[in-house]
C-alpha positions as CSV (number, residue, x, y, z in Angstrom):
1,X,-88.1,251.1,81.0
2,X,-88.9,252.6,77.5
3,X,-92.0,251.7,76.6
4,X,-90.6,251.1,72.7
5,X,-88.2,248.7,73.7
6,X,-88.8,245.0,73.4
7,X,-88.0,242.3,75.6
8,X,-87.4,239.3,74.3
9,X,-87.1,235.8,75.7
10,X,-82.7,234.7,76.0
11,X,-83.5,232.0,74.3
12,X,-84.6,233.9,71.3
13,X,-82.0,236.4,71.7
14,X,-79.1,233.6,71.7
15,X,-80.2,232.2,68.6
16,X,-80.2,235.6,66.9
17,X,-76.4,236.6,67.9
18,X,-75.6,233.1,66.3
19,X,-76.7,233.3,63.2
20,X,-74.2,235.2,62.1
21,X,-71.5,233.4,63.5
22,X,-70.6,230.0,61.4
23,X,-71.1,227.0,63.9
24,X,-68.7,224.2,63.1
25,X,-70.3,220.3,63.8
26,X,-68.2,217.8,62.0
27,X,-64.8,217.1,60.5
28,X,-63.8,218.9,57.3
29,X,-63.1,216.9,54.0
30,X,-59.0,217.4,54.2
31,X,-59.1,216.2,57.7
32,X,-61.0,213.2,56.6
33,X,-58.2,212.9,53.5
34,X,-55.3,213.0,56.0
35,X,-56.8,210.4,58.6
36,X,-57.1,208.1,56.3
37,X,-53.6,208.9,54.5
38,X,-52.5,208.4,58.0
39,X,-54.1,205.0,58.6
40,X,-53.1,203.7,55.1
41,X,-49.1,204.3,56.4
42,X,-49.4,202.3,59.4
43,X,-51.6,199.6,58.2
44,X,-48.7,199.5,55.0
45,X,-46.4,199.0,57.6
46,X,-48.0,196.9,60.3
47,X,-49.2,193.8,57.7
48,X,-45.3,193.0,56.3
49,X,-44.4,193.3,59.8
50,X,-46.6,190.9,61.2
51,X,-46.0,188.1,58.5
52,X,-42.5,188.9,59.6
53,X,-43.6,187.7,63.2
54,X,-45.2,184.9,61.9
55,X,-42.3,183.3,59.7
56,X,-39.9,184.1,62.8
57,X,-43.0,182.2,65.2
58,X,-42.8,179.5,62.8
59,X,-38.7,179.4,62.7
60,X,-38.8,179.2,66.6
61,X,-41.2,176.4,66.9
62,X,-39.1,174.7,64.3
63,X,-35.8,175.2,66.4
64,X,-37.5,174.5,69.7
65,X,-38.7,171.0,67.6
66,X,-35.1,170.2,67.0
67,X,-33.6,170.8,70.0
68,X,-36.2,168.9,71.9
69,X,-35.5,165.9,69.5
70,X,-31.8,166.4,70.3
71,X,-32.3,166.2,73.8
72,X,-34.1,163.3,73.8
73,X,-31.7,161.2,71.3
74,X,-29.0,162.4,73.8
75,X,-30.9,160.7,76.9
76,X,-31.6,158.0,74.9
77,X,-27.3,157.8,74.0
78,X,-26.4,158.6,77.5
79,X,-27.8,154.4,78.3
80,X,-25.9,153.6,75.2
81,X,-22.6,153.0,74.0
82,X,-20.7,155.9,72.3
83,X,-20.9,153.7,69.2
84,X,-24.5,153.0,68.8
85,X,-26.5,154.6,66.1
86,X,-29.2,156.8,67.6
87,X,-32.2,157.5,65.5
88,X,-34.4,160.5,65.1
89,X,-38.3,159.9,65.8
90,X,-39.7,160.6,62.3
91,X,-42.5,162.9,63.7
92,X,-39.5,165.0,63.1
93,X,-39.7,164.5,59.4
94,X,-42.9,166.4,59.1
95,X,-41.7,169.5,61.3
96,X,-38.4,170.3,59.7
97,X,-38.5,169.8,56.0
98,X,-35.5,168.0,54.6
99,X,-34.4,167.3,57.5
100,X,-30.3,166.0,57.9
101,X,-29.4,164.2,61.3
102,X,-25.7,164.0,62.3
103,X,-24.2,161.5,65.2
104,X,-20.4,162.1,65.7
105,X,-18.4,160.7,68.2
106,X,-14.8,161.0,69.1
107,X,-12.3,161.0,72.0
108,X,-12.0,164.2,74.0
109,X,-8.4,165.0,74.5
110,X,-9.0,167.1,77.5
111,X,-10.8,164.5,79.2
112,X,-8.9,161.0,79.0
113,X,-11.4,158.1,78.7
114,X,-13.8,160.1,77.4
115,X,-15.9,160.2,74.3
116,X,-17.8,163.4,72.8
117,X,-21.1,163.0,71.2
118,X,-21.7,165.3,68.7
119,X,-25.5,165.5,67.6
120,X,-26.4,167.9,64.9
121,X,-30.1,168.3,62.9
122,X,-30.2,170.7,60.0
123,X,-33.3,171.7,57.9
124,X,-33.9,173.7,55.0
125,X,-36.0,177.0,55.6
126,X,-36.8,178.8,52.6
127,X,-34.8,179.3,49.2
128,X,-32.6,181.7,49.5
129,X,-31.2,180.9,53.0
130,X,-28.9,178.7,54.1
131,X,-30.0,175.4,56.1
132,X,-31.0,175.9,59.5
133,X,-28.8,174.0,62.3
134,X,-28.8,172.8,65.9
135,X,-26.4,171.0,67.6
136,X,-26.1,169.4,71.1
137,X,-22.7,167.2,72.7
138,X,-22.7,165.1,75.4
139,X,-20.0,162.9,76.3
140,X,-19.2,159.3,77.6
141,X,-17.3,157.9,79.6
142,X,-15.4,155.4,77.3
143,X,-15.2,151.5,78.4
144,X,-13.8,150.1,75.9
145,X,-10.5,152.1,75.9
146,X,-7.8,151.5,78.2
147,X,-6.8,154.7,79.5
148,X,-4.1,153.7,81.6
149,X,-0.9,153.3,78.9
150,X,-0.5,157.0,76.7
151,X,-0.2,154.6,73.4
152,X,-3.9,154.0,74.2
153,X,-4.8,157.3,74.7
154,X,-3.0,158.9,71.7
155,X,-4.6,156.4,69.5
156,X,-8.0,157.5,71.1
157,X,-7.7,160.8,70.4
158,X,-7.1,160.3,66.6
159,X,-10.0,158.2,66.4
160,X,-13.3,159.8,65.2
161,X,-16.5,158.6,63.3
162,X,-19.0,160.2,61.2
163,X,-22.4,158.9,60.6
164,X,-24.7,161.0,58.4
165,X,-28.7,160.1,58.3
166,X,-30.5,161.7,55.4
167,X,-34.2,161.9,57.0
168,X,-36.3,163.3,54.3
169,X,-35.6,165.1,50.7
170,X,-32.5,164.8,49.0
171,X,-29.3,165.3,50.4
């Protein structure tokens, strides 16, 4: 070994060759700009969507509401006669605003000595749309008719009644 050469430590030598060289720690200030451009999209997007899911969350509980009213009115009928009036519990009145209940019954012409039980509930939703609306049948079998003469029957089937009950608001 020369005697004019110098040895130095690596550790010493490795910071030397990097000085020159420009070390990058961090994120640069248009990488920054785009993340958060980025992030601004999707949360522009994500927060309409979600109150979307909420109003349709809302609008399902609503229908499943109605149709578990319907049900039960329609047990309630099924130890009834055709012609009784069934009523709506008025719990109901608070879950579906403006709430409309329908009871129709007629004879079913494809089943002699039968009547058809037509229960419908329809609520308003929001202005704008039209009324929201489940239904539900069930039928009867009809006592009071005398199925055995067509005269009977015929007349039956020509017969139906409509009975309307305005729960809550105005019709």
């Amino acid at each position: 070994m020369n005697s004019t050469q110098h040895h130095w430590p690596r550790e010493f030598a490795s910071r030397i060759a990097s000085r020159g060289a420009r070390v990058v720690r961090g994120w640069a200030l248009t990488e920054c700009i785009a993340a958060c451009a980025l992030l601004g999209t999707f949360c522009a997007m994500l927060v309409p969507m979600v109150g979307r899911l909420n109003e349709l969350q809302g609008l399902l509980s609503q229908r499943e509401s109605a149709l578990h009213e319907l049900r039960n009115l329609a047990e309630v009928g099924l130890t009834q006669d055709a012609d009784a009036q069934l009523v709506p519990d008025p719990a109901i009145i608070v879950r579906l605003p403006e709430a409309e209940f329908e009871q129709t019954a007629s004879a079913d012409p494809d089943w002699p000595g039968t009547q058809r039980i037509d229960l419908k509930l329809s609520w308003f939703v929001r202005q704008g749309r039209p009324r929201e609306t489940v239904q539900l049948s069930y039928w009867l079998a009809d006592t009071s008719a005398e199925t055995e003469t067509s005269a009977t029957a015929t007349t039956a089937t020509s017969t139906a009644t409509t009975q309307p009950l305005v729960l809550g608001g105005q019709p």
